[in-house]
Every structure is written in structure tokens, then in C-alpha cells.
C-alpha positions as CSV (number, residue, x, y, z in Angstrom):
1,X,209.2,23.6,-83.2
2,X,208.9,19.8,-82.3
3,X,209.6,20.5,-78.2
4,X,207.1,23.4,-78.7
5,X,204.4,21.4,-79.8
6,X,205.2,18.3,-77.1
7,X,205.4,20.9,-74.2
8,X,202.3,22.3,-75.3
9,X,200.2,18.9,-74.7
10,X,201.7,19.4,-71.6
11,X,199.8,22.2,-70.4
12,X,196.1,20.4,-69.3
13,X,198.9,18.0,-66.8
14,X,200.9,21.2,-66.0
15,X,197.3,23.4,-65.3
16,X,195.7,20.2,-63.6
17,X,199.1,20.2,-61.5
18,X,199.3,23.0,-60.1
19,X,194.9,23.5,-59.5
20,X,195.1,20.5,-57.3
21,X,198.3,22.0,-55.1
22,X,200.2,18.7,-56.5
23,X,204.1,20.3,-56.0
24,X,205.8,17.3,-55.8
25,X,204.3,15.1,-58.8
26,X,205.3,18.3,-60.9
27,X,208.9,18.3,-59.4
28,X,209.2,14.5,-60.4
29,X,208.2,15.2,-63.6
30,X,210.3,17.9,-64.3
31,X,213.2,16.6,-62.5
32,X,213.4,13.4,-64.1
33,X,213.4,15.5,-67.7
34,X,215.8,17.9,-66.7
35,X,218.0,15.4,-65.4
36,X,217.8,13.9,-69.1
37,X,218.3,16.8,-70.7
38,X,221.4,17.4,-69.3
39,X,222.7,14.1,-69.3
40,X,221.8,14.3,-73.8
41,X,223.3,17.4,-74.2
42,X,226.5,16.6,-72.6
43,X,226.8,13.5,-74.4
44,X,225.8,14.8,-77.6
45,X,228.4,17.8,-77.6
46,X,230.9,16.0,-76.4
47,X,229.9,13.5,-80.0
48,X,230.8,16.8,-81.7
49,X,226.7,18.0,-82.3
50,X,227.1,21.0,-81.4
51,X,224.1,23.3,-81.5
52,X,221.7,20.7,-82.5
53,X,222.7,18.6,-79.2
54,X,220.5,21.4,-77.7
55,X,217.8,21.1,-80.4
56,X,218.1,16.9,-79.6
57,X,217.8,17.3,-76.0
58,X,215.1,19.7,-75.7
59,X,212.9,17.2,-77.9
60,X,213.9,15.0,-75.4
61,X,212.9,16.7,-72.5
62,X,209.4,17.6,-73.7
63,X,209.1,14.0,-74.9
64,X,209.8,12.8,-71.0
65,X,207.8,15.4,-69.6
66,X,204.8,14.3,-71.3
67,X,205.2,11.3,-70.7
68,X,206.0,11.6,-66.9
69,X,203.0,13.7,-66.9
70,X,200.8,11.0,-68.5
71,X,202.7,8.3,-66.2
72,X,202.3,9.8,-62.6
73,X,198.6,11.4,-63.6
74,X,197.4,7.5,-65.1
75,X,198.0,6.2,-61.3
76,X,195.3,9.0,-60.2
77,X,193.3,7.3,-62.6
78,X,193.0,10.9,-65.0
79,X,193.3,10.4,-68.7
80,X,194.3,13.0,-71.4
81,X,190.8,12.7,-72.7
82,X,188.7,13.5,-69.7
83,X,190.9,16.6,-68.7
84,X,190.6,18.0,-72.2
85,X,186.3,18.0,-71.8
């Protein structure tokens, strides 16, 4: 319920994304979370989590997508504010 709320702050970057044709800042983004995702999970199974390694990891991965997001859309010079009015 935690990722589900972080991904959906997401969704003015991810709708801004992909109205100005900007593939590859999204593929950064998503790569760079996806990579840490993974790289959790295994870690955290491996430590005997079991399930909740997903439930850890996905957290995780909304967590570094928003803030990827934020990161690679503040050097455009857009802020969360302005693309919510």
C-alpha cells in the first residue's frame, strides 16, 4: 500500500515524461530502480525475508523512482509544484 501511494506521486513525472517524447530520462529512471530492486530482493531472501523481501524492495523501488524522477526533472528546472497547477 506504501509503493502504491509513492508510485502514484509518480505519475505528473511519468505523464510529463512521456508528453515531451523524453524516452531516455524515463529509462534512467526506471533502470536505476529496477536495478535496486533486484539487487534488495536477492539480498533480502537470501537473509531468510521471504515474502516481505518483495514487499521491502518494491517500497524501495517506488522510493528511487520518485526520486530519480524528481532528480533528473530538477535539472530541467520543473518542480513537483508547478506540474501539479
Amino acid at each position: 500500500m506504501v509503493a502504491a501511494y509513492v508510485e502514484s506521486l509518480c505519475e505528473p513525472f511519468y505523464a510529463k515524461m512521456l508528453l515531451d517524447m523524453e524516452f531516455s530520462m524515463r529509462a534512467k529512471a526506471e533502470g536505476v530502480s529496477i536495478t535496486v530492486k533486484t539487487v534488495l530482493v536477492y539480498l533480502l531472501v537470501f537473509k531468510g525475508w521471504g515474502l516481505l523481501a518483495y514487499a521491502v524492495s518494491q517500497v524501495a523501488y517506488s522510493l528511487m523512482l520518485l526520486a530519480a524522477y524528481i532528480l533528473l526533472n530538477k535539472e530541467e528546472g520543473v518542480s513537483y509544484n508547478t506540474m501539479l497547477w
